[in-house]
C-alpha positions as CSV (number, residue, x, y, z in Angstrom):
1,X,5.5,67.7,105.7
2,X,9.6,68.1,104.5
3,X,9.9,64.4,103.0
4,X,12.8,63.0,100.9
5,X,12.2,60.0,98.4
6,X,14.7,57.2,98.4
7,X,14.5,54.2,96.3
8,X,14.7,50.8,97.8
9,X,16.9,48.3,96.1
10,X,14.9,45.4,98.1
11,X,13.8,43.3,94.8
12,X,10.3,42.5,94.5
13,X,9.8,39.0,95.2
14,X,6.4,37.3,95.2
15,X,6.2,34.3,97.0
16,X,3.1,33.3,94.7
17,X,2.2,31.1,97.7
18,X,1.2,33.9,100.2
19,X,-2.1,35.6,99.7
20,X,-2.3,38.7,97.8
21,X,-2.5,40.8,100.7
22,X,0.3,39.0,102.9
23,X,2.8,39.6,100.0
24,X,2.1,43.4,99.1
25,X,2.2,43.8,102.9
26,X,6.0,41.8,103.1
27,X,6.8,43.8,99.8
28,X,6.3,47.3,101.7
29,X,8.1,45.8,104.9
30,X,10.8,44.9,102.3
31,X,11.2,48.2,101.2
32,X,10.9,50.2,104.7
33,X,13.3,48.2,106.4
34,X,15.8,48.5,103.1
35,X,15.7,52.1,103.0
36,X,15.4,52.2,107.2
37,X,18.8,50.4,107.2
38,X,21.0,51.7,104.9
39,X,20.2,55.6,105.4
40,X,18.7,55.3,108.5
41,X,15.8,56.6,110.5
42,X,15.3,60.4,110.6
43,X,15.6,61.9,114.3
44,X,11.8,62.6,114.9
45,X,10.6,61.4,111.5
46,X,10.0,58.0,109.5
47,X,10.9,55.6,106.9
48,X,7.9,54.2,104.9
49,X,7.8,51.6,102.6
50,X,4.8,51.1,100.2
51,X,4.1,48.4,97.8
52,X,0.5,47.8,95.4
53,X,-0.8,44.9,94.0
54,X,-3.8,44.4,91.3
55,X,-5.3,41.1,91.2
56,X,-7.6,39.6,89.0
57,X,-9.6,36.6,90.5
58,X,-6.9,35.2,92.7
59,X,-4.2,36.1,90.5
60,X,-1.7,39.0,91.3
61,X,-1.0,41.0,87.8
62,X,3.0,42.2,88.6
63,X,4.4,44.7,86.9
64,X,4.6,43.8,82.3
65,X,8.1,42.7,81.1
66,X,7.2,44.3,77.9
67,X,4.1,45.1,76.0
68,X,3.1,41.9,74.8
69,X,2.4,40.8,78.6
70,X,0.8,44.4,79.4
71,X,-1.5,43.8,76.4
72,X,-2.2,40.6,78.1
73,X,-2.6,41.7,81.3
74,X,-5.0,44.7,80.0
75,X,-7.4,42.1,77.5
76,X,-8.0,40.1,81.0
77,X,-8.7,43.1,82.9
78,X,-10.6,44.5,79.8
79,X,-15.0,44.6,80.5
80,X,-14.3,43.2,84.3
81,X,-13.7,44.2,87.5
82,X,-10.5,43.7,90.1
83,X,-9.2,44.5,93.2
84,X,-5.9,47.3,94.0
85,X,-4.7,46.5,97.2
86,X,-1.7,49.2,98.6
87,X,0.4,48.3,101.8
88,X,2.1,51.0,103.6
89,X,4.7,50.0,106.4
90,X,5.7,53.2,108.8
91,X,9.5,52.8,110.3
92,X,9.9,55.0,113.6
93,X,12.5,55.0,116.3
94,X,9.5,53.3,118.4
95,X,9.0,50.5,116.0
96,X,7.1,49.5,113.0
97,X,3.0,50.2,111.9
98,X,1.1,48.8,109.1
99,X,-1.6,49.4,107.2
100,X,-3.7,47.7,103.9
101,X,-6.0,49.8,102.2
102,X,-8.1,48.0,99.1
103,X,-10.1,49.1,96.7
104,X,-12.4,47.5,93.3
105,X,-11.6,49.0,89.8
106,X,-14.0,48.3,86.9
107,X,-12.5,48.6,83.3
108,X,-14.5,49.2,80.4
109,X,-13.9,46.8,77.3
110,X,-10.8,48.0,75.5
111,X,-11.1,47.4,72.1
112,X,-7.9,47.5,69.6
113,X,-7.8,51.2,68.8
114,X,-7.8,52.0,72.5
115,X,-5.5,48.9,73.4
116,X,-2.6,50.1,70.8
117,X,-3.0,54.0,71.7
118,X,-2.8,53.4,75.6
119,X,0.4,51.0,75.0
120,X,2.0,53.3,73.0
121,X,1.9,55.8,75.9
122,X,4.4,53.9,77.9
123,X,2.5,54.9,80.9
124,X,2.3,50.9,81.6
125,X,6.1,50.3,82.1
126,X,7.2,49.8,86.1
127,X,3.0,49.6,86.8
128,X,1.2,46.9,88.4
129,X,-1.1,45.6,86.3
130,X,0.0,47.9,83.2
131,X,-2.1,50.5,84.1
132,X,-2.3,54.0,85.8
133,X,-5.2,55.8,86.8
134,X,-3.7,59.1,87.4
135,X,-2.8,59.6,83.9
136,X,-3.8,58.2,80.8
137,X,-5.2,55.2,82.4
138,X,-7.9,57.1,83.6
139,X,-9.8,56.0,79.8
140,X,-10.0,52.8,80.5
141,X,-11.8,52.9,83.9
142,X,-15.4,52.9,84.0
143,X,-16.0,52.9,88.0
144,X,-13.7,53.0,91.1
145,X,-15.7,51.7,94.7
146,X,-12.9,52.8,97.2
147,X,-10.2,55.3,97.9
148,X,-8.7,56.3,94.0
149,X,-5.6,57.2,96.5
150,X,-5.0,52.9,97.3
151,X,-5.4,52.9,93.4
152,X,-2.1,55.4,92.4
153,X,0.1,53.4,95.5
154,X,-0.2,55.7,98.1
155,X,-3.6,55.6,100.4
156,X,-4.1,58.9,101.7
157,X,-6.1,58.3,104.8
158,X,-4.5,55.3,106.1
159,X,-1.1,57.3,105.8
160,X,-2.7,59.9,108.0
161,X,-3.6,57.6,110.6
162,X,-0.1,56.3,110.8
163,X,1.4,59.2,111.3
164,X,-1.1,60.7,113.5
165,X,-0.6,57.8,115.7
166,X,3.2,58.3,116.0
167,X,3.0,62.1,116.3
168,X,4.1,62.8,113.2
169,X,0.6,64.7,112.0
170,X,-1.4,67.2,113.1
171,X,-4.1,64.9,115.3
């Protein structure tokens, strides 16, 4: 499919108060209706907006302001397990369709060495939770239970579906 990528200036803002799947989901409506707005809806085509969030326990790990709070963010995600959730919003000239796709992410322990060689990659800069698996990230992931696709931001399937159901892909 032709696409074109335009960046949403809709700012991130977590309402720490709504649930972690309610906010990613309000963060990729955010976005879609941003873009949707000020460059418009495609004749026969679609806006979409997507938005990921990694949370540990019930707390939602954002994106690091800098590498002391990524090498935060990594130690408590270090030896356990946590949950990537990805919300994809889907803007037609019929209306608006959503989907949530999650999936569980198990970290091995990171000790120092590995800690100060994946932080000088940069790769955790503009990341939720300071990591990504589709690069160098991939070293500190013992076990995925999911889609890897929710994981990097942009769930495959569920994107499928959307489309499918407005036309937009092959059924």
């Amino acid at each position: 499919m032709p696409f074109r990528v335009v960046t949403s200036g809709e700012a991130e803002q977590s309402d720490e108060s709504l649930p972690a799947a309610e906010r990613v989901m309000a963060h990729a409506r955010g976005k879609a209706r941003e873009v949707a707005a000020r460059v418009g809806i495609p004749g026969g085509g679609a806006v979409l907006g997507a938005d990921t969030e990694v949370v540990l326990g019930d707390r939602a790990l954002g994106k690091a302001a800098g590498p002391d709070e990524a090498r935060a963010m990594l130690a408590a995600l270090s030896g356990r397990a946590h949950e990537v959730m990805s919300g994809l919003v889907l803007i037609t000239e019929r209306g608006e369709a959503e989907a949530l796709s999650t999936a569980e992410v198990r970290f091995r322990e990171i000790d120092d060495a590995l800690m100060e060689w994946y932080l000088a990659q940069g790769e955790w800069q503009g990341r939720a939770g300071a990591y990504a698996i589709q690069g160098a990230g991939a070293v500190l992931v013992e076990g995925i239970t999911g889609d890897p696709s929710t994981i990097i931001g942009l769930p495959v399937a569920e994107l499928a579906a959307l489309l499918r159901a407005e036309g937009l892909f092959p059924a």
